[in-house]
Every structure is written in structure tokens, then in C-alpha cells.
Residue frames relative to the residue before (quaternion, step in Angstrom):
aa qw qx qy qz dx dy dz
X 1.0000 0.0000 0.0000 0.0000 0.00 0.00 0.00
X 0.3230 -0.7657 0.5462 0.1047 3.42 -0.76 1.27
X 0.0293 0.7478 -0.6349 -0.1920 3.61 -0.76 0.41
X 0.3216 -0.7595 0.5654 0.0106 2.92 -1.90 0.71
X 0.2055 -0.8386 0.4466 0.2347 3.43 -0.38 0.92
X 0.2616 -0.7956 0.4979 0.2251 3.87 -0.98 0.01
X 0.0558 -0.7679 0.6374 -0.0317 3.43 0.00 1.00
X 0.5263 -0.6197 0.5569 0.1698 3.78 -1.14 1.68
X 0.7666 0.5968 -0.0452 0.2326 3.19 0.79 -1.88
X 0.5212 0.7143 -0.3203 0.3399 3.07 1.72 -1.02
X 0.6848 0.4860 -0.3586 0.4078 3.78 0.28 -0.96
X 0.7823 0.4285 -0.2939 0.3436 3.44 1.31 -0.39
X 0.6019 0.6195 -0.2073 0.4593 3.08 1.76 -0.21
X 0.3739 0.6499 -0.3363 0.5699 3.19 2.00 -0.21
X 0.6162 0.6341 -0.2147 0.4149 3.23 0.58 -1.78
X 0.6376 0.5156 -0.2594 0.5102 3.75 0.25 -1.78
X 0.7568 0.4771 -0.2986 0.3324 3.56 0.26 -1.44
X 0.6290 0.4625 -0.3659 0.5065 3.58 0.70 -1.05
X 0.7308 0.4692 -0.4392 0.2297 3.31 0.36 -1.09
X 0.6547 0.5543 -0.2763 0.4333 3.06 1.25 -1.39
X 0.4232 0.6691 -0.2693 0.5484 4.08 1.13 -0.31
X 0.7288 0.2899 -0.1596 0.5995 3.85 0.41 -1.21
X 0.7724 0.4231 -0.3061 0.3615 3.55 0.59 -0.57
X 0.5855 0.4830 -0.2978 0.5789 3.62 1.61 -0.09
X 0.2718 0.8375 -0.4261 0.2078 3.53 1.23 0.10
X 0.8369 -0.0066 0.4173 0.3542 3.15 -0.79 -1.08
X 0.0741 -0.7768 0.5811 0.2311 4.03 0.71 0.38
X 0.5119 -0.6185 0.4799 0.3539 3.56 -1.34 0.35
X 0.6605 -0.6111 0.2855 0.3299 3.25 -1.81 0.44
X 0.2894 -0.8149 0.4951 0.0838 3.44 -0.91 0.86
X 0.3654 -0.7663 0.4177 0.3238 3.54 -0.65 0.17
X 0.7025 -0.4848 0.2649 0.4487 3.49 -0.78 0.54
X 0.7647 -0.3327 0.1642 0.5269 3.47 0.37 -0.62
X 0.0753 -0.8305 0.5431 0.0979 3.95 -0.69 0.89
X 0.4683 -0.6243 0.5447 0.3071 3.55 -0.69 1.17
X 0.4524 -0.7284 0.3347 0.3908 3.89 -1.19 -0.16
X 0.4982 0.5739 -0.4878 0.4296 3.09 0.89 1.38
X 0.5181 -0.6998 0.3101 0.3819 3.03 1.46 0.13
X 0.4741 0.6702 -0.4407 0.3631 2.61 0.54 0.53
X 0.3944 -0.7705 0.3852 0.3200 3.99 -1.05 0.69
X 0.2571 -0.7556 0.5614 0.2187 3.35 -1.24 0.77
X 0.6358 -0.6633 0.3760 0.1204 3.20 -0.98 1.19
X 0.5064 0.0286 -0.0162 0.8617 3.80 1.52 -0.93
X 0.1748 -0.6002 0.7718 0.1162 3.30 -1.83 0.95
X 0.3472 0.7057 -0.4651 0.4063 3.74 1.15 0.28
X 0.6963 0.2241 0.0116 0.6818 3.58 1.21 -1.46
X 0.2313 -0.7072 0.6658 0.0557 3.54 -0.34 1.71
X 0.5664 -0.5181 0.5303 0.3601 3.66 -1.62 1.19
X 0.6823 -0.4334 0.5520 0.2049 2.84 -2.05 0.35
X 0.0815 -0.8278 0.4718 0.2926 3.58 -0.52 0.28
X 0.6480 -0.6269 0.2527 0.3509 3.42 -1.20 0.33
X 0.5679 -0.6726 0.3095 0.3595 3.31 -0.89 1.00
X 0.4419 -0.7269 0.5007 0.1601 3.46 -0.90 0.96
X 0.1872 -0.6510 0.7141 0.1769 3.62 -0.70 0.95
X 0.1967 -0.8344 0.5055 -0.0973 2.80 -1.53 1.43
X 0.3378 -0.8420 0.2454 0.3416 3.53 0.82 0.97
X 0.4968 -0.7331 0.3003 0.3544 3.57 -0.55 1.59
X 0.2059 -0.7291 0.6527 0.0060 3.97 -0.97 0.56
X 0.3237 -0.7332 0.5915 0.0881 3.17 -0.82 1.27
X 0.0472 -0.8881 0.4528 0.0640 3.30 -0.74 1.05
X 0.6011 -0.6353 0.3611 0.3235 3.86 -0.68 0.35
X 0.0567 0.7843 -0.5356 -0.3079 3.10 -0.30 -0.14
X 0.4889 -0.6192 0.5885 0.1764 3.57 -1.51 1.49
X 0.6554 -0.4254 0.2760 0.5597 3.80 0.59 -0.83
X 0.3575 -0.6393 0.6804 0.0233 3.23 -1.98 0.38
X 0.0682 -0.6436 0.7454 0.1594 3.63 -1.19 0.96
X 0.6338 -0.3798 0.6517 0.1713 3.16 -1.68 0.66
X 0.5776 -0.6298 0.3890 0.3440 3.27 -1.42 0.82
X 0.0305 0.8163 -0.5764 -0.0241 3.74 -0.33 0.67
X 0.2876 -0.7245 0.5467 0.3058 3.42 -1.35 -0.24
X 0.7681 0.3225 -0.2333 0.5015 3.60 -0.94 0.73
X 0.7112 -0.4231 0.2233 0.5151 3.73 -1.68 -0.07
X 0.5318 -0.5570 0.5449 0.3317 3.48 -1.04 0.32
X 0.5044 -0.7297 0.3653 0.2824 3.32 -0.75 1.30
X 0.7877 -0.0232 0.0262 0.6151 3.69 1.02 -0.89
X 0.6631 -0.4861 0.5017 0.2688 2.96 -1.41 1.45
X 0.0132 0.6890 -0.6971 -0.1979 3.51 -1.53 0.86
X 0.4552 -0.6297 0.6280 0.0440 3.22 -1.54 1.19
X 0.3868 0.6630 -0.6141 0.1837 4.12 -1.29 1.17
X 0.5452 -0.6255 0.4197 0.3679 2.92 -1.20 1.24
X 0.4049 -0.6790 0.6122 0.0165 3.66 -1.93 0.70
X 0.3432 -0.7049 0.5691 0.2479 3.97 -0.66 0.76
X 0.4032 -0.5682 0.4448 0.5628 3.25 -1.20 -0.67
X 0.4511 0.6836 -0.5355 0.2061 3.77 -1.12 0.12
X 0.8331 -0.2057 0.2988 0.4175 3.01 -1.20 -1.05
X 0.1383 0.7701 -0.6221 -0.0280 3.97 -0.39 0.68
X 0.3295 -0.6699 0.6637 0.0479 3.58 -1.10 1.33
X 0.0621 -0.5773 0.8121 0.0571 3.98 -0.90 1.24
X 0.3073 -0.7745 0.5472 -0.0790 3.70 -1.35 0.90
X 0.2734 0.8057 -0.5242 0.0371 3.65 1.19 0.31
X 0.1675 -0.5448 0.8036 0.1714 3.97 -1.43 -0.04
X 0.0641 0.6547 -0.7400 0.1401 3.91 -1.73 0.81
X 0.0813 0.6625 -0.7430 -0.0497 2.64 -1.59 1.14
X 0.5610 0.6160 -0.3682 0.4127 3.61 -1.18 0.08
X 0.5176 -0.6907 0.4400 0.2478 3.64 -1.27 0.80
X 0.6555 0.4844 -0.4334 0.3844 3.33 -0.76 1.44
X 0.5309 -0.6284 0.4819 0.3016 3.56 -1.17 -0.29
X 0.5093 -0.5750 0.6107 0.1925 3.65 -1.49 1.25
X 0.2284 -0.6668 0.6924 0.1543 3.50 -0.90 0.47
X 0.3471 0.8565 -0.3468 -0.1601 3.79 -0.39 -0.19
X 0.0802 -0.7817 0.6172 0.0398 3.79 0.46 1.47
X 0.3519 -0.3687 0.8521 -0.1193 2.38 -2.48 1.79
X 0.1263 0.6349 -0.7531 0.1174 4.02 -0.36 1.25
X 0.6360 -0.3407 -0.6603 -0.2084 0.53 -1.93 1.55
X 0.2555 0.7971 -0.4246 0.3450 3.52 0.73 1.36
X 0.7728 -0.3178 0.3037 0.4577 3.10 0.36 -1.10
X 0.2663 -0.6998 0.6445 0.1548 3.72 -1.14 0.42
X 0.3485 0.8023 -0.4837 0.0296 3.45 -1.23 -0.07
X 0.4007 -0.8157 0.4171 -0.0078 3.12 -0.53 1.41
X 0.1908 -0.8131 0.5441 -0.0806 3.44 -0.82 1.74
X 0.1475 -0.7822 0.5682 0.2086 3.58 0.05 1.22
X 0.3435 -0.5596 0.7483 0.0944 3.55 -2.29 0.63
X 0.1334 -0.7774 0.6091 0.0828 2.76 -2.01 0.65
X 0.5920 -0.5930 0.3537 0.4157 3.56 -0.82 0.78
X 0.8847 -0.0224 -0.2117 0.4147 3.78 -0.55 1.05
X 0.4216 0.6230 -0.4020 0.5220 3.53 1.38 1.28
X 0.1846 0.8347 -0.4638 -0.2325 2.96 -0.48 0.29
X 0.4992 -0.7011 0.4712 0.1929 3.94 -0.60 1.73
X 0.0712 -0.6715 0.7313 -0.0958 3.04 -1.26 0.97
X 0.1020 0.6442 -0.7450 0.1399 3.73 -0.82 1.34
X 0.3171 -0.6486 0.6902 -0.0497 2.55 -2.44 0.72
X 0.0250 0.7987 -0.5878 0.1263 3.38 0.50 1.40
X 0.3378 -0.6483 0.6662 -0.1475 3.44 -1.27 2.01
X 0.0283 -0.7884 0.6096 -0.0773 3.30 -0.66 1.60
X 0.2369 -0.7933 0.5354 0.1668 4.19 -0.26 0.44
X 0.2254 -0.8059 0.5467 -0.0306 3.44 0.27 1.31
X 0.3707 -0.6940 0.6038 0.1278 3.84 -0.70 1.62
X 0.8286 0.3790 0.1533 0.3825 3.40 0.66 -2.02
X 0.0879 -0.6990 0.6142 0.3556 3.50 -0.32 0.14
X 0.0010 0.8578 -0.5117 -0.0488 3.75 -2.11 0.91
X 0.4348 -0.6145 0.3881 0.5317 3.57 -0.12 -1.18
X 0.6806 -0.6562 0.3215 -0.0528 2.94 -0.50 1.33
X 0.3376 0.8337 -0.4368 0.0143 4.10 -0.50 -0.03
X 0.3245 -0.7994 0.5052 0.0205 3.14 -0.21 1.28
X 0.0532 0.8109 -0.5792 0.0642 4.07 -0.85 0.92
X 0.1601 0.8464 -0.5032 0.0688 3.60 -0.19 0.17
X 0.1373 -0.8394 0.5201 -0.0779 2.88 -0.79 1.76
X 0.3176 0.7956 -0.5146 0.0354 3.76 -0.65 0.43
X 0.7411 -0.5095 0.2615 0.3505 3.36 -1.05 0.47
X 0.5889 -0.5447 0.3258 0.5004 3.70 -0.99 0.84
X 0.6677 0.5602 -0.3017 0.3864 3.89 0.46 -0.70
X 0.6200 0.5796 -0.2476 0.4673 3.52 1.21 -0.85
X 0.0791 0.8542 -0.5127 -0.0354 4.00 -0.41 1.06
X 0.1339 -0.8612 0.4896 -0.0241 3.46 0.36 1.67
X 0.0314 0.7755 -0.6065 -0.1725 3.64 -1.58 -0.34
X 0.3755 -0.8525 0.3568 0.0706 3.24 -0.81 0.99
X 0.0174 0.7679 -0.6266 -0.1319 4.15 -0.51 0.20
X 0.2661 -0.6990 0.6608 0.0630 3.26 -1.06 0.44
X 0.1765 0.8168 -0.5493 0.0025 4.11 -0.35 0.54
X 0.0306 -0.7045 0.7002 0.1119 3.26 -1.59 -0.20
């Protein structure tokens, strides 16, 4: 004697399967690479440029400035800081690396090159307002200048 079960459900579970089967198929075609204007990009190898952001103008403080100088800065300059946005500003020219500590925040080091002269913008997000210390070390060959804003 054979037994047989009866499942209601089956024809629909058949159903589910193919569907789910046809839908894992093949993924549709895509284009090589669309910028977000839609537009195509010709090499997606070399992502587009994006447009330039207008950025609403902010007036900024200045905390202090060294003058172009060469080498470590003889003495640390010390000033109080808000929270928000602090901007360290360094220009370099000349073979070697900028040392530049923000104690008791952070250090970080901005390399130069003999006839270049580098220009970074280093963006700090102040929680707290404190006091502040600025050091900057760089090699005797290395002529750098610094801003400091808020």
C-alpha cells in the first residue's frame, strides 16, 4: 500500500521557484559607467570629474601666521580654539617633510618637493573649545609657511 501525501500549496511553490530561478538569471544590461547626470562615460576606468561645488563664503579668523621661514620653528605658538571648524594652512617648498603638531590633538606630516611649491589645507572639527599648540618641524632645506584660522 502506497501512501500519498496532498500538499494544496504545491502548484504554488513550484510557481515561487521558477519565478525566483528567472529572476536570478542573467542580471540586466548595464552601461559602462554613468556620471550623475546621466550622462555616458566613455572609459569607466577614468571616473568624470565632478562638478565644482560652490561653497558658501565663511569669514575666517585668523589665530596666527608664521612668515615664510626655514626649518623647525623655534617656539611653539600657543591660542585658545572654539569648537568648530579649525583650518592649519601650511605652503612648502624644498626637499623633505613638514612635521606639524596641533597638541594635544594631532600631528601630521606633509611631504615637499624641490621646485613645487605644496599648498594643503588640513580641517580639524573641534568638539570643545581649548588651548591650543602649534610646533612645526622641517628640514633645513624645506621653506614652509603657516596660517592657522577659525
Amino acid at each position: 500500500m502506497a501512501v500519498r501525501f496532498r500538499f494544496p500549496f504545491a502548484p504554488f511553490g513550484v510557481a515561487a521557484a521558477l519565478f525566483f530561478l528567472i529572476s536570478c538569471g542573467s542580471p540586466p544590461a548595464e552601461p559602462d559607467a554613468i556620471s550623475s547626470e546621466g550622462v555616458k562615460n566613455p572609459d569607466p576606468l577614468q571616473p568624470e570629474k565632478p562638478a565644482s561645488l560652490s561653497l558658501p563664503e565663511v569669514e575666517l579668523r585668523q589665530l596666527t601666521a608664521i612668515q615664510p621661514t626655514k626649518g623647525a620653528l623655534d617656539a611653539a605658538r600657543s591660542f585658545p580654539v572654539k569648537p568648530g571648524e579649525l583650518w592649519i594652512k601650511l605652503n612648502c617648498t624644498g626637499d623633505g617633510i613638514v612635521t606639524v603638531d596641533v597638541q594635544p590633538l594631532v600631528a601630521f606630516d606633509i611631504p615637499c618637493i624641490e621646485g613645487e611649491t605644496n599648498q594643503t589645507e588640513n580641517q580639524l572639527n573641534l568638539v570643545k573649545a581649548r588651548e591650543i599648540t602649534l610646533k612645526v618641524s622641517a628640514p633645513e632645506k624645506v621653506d614652509w609657511s603657516l596660517l592657522a584660522e577659525q
